[in-house]
N, C-alpha and C positions, 0 to 999 in steps of 0.2 A: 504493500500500500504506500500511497505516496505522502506527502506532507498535506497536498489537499486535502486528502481523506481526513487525516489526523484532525484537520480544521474542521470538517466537515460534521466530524463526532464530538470535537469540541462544542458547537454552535448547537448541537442536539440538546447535547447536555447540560446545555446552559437554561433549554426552557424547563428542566424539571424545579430548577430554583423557585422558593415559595418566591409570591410578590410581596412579600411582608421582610424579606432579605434588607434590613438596612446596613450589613456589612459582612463583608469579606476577609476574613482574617488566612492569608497565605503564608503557608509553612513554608518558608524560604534556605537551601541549605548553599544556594552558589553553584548546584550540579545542574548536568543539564536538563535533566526530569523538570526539578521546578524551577529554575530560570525558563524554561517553555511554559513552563503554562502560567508564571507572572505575565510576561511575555503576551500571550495569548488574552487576557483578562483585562492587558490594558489596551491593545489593539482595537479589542470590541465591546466599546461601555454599551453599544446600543443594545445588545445582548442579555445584559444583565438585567437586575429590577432597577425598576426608577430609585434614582436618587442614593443609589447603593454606594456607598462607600468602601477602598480597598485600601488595604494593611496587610506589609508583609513582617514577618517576624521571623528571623535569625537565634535559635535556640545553640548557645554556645557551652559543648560539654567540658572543652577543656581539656581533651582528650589527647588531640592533636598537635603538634608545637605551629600549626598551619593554620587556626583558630582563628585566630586576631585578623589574620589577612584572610580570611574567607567572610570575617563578617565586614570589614572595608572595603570587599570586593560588592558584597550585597547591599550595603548602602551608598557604593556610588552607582549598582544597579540603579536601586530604587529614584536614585537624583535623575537621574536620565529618563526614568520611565516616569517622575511626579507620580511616586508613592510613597505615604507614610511608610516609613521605617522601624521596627526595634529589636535590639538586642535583648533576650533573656538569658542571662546566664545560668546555669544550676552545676550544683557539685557532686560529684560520685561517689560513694562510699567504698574506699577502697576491699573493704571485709568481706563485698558480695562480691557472691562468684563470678557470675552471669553480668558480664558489663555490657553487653549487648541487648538485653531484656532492661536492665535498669538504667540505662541510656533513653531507650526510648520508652519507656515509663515518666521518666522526669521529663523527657521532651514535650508529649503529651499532656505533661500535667501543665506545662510552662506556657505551651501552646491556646488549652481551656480558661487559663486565666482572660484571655483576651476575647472569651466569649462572653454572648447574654443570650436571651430566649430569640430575638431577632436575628441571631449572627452564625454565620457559616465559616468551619476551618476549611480549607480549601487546599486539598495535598496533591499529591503531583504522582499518585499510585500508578501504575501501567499495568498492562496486560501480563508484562513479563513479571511484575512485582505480584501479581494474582496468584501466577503457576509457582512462583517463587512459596508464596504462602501458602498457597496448597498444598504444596510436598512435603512441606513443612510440620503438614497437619496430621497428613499420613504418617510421618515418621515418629510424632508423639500420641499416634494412634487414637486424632481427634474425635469426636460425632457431628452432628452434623452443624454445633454452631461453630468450630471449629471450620469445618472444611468451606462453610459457606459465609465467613466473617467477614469478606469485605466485598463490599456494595458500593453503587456511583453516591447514593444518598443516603445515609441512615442516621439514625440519631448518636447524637454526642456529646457530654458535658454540658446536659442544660439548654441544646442548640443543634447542630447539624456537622455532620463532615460530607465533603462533597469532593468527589474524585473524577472531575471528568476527564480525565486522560486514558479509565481503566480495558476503554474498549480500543487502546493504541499498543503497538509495539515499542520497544528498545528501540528497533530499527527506526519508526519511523518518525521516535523524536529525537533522536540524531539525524536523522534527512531534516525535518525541519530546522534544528538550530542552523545546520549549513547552509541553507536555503534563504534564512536572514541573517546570517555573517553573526548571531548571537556567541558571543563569550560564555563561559561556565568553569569554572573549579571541578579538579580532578582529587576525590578522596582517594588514596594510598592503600586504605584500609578495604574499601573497599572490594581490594583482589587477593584479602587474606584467608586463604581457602579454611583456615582454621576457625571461622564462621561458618556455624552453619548454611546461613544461608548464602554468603560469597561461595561456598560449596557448592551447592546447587546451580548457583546462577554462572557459574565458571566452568565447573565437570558438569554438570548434570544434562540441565536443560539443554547446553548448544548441541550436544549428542542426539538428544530426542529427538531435536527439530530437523538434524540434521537427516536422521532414517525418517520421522513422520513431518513432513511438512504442514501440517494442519495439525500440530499440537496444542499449538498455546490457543488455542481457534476453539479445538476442540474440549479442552481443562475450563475454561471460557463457557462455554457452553453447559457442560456438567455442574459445575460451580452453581449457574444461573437455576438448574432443576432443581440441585439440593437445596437453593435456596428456596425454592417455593415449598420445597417438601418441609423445611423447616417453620416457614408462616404457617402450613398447617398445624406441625406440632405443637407450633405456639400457641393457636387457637383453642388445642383440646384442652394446654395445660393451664391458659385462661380459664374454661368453663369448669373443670376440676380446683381450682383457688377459690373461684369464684362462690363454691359448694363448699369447700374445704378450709378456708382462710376466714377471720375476722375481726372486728375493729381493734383490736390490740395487734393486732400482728399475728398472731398465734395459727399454727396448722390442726384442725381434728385429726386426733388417729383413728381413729374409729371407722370414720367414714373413707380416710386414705387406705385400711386392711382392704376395704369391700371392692377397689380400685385392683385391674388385672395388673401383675410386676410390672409390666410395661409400663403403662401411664401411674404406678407410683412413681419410680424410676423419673418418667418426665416429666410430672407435677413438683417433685422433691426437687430437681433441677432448677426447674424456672422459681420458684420457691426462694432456693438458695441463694439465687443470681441477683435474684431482686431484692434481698437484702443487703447482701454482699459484695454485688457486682462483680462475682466469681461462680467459674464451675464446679462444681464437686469431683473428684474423682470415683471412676469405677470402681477402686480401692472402701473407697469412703462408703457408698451406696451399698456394698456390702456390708460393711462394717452395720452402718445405719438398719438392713434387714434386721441381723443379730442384734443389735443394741435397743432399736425401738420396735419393730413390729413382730418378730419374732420371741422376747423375749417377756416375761410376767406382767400386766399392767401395773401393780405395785414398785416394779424397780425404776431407779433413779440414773440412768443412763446419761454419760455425759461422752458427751464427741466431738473434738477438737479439731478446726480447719483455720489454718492460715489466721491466728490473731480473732478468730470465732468460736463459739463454742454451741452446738446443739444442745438443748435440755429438753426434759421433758415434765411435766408438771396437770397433773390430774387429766391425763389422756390427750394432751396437746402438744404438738411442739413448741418451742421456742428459739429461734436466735439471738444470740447473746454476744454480743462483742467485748471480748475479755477485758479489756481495758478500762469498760466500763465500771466491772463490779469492783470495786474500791469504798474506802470510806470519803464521805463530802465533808462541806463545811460542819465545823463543830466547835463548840467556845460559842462564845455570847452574840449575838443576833439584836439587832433593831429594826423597827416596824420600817418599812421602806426600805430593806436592804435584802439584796437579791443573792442567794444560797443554790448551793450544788446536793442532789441529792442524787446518786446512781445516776452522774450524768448528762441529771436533768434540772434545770434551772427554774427556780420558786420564789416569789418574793410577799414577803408577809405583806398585805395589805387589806386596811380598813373594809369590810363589809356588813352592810344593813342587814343581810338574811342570818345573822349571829357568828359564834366563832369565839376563838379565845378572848377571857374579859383580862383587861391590864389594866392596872392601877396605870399611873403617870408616872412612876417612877420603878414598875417593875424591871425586873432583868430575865429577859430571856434568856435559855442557849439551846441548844442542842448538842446531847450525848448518848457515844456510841458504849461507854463503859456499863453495861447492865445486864442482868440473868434474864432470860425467856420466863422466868418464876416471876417477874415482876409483873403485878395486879394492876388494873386499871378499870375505873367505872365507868367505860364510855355512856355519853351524855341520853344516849339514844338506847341504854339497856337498863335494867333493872336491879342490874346487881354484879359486883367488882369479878373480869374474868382476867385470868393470866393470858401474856403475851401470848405466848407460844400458841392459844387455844383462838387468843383474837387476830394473830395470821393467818392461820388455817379459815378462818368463819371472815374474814376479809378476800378472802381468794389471794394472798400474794405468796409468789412463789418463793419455795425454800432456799434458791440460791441467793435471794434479794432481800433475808430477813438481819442476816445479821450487820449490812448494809442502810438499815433503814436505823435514824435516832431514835430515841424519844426527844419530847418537847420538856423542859424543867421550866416553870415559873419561880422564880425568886428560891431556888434551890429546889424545890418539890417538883414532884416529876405529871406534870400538868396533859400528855396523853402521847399517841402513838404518832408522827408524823407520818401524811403534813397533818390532816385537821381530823383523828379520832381519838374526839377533847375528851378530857376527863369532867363528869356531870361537876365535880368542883369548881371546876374552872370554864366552865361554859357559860357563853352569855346567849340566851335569843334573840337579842337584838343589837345592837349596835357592836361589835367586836373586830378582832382580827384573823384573816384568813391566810394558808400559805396557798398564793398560787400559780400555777404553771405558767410561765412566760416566755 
């Protein structure tokens, strides 16, 4: 295909853009992938949505000793083509292993900063970067959101990524640059076969193409089926959440057992993803048979994923992000000052429907130091029950008990936080409340 084409699929791809598009944020590295398609973006404003605004950003890892001059190379791009400009730098942690995964993890994240609900990142993906990903996916023996992850359009950070180049070849945006005499930076690293996917894209693919001509044509095409097979999956494992999930967050198990493996399997997936924004592993899914649906409804199952944690709690699931469960604020408290509890941020304030009564010079606090044996008369019962008896008859779950304060007025321990007052210390009327903010 020639360079026209290459425009031609350009100009295609440019009407699936919403008309709600007030900007373009291009992931700019100096190579020749996206030096074409900045290139390309400022050539044909007519193209775009009205009034659409474009910004390229230069994500500087550091990596390189070449750095420094690839991003002056991209910002005297941009002087030339009358594009905003900017540099993000991010730093690498040298401990992890995988500098290649954690490169473009921080790239991504540097890149989303520059989005909003209006705004498209706009990458410079190709057709050879598709088969590149696909082989990729086979070799860590993906499913199918794996093999079918990258689309002209799909959502991203809040916004959109948009990749019109991916129905172009290598070849044919290198014909293009030569074709308008465009400059580009040459990464080094690039040809370190010690990358997986420089792997690939150096031994692999040019062999394939070389005996199948209609390879990446064809990977291309496959891609585009699993991806529809995938919008199905996704639909069944909507109507399954949808039956199975509820306003807490929480999954039924109950109703997930009566669900064939298959669609637990895919519900517990999609599930997962949407808390997480991670997949599970087949490893894990097993584990999870054994740990929650196969095992006693009385056991207390816990299963650890990447910095999460699955629980289980009177037939439901939960996701739990480990970090969370800690102790919050504690020591002395004033009405109008905003506290952390598991997480979640509460601020004592004034309400007419009743709530804690304060003198004008009580002292609040909140303390984690106390026995499950400790008694309290909530305001709404008849007679003094122990903690341990009013979590269980609260519904909160066992990993978040010892996590949760009590409230002490003026030393005495005034009820359970945030607002199960002690009948003592309750007012009906005019009081204070802790509330979620």
């Amino acid at each position: 295909m020639s360079s026209r084409s290459l425009t031609d699929a350009f100009k295609f791809n440019c009407g699936i853009l919403p008309e709600s598009t007030a900007k373009i944020v291009v992931g700019l590295s100096g190579g020749a992938d996206s030096v074409t398609l900045l290139h390309l973006i400022c050539t044909n404003p007519d193209l775009l949505p009205p009034n659409c605004a474009v910004e390229a950003v230069y994500v500087h890892h550091g990596i390189s000793s070449k750095a420094d001059s690839w991003s002056e190379f991209c910002a005297g791009l941009c002087r030339t083509l009358h594009v905003d400009f900017c540099e993000e730098r991010v730093v690498l942690d040298s401990n992890f292993s995988n500098v290649e995964a954690q490169a473009r993890e921080k790239r991504y994240r540097a890149l989303a900063s520059h989005l909003d609900s209006n705004s498209v990142l706009a990458t410079a993906h190709h057709l050879n970067d598709l088969v590149e990903t696909f082989l990729l996916a086979l070799k860590r023996g993906s499913g199918l959101p794996g093999l079918s992850a990258m689309g002209v359009l799909q959502k991203f950070a809040g916004g959109l990524i948009w990749r019109p180049l991916l129905d172009s070849s290598r070849a044919e945006i290198e014909a293009y640059t030569g074709a308008h005499g465009l400059s580009y930076v040459t990464d080094d690293s690039n040809f370190d076969i010690r990358y997986d996917r420089n792997f690939f894209r150096h031994e692999i693919v040019p062999r394939l193409v070389e005996h199948f001509p209609e390879y990446l044509d064809s990977i291309r095409k496959s891609a585009a089926y699993i991806h529809e097979a995938q919008v199905i999956v996704d639909q069944v494992a909507e109507q399954d959440l949808y039956e199975l999930a509820d306003s807490s967050g929480s999954l039924e198990l109950y109703g997930y057992r009566l669900l064939s493996p298959e669609r637990q399997h895919n519900v517990l997936r999609r599930y997962i993803h949407g808390v997480t924004g991670k997949y599970p592993s087949a490893q894990l899914l097993q584990q999870f048979d054994k740990d929650f649906v196969d095992a006693r409804t009385d056991s207390v199952p816990v299963l650890k994923m990447d910095g999460w944690e699955l629980r289980k709690f009177r037939e439901r699931l939960y996701i739990v992000r480990s970090s969370d469960l800690n102790f919050g604020t504690s020591g002395q408290v004033e009405p109008g000052m905003t506290v952390t509890v598991l997480a979640r941020s509460y601020r004592m304030m004034e309400s007419d429907s009743g709530g804690y009564r304060l003198a004008p010079d009580s002292k609040i606090e909140l303390c984690y130091d106390y026995s499950f044996s400790l008694k309290i008369h909530p305001y709404n019962r008849s007679m003094r029950r122990e903690l341990k008896k009013l979590f269980s008859e609260y519904g909160i779950a066992y990993w978040e008990r010892r996590f949760i304060p009590v409230v002490k007025i003026d030393g005495r321990v005034a009820g359970l936080f945030p607002n199960y007052i002690d009948a003592e210390f309750y007012t009906p009327d005019k009081g204070h409340r802790f509330v979620e903010v």
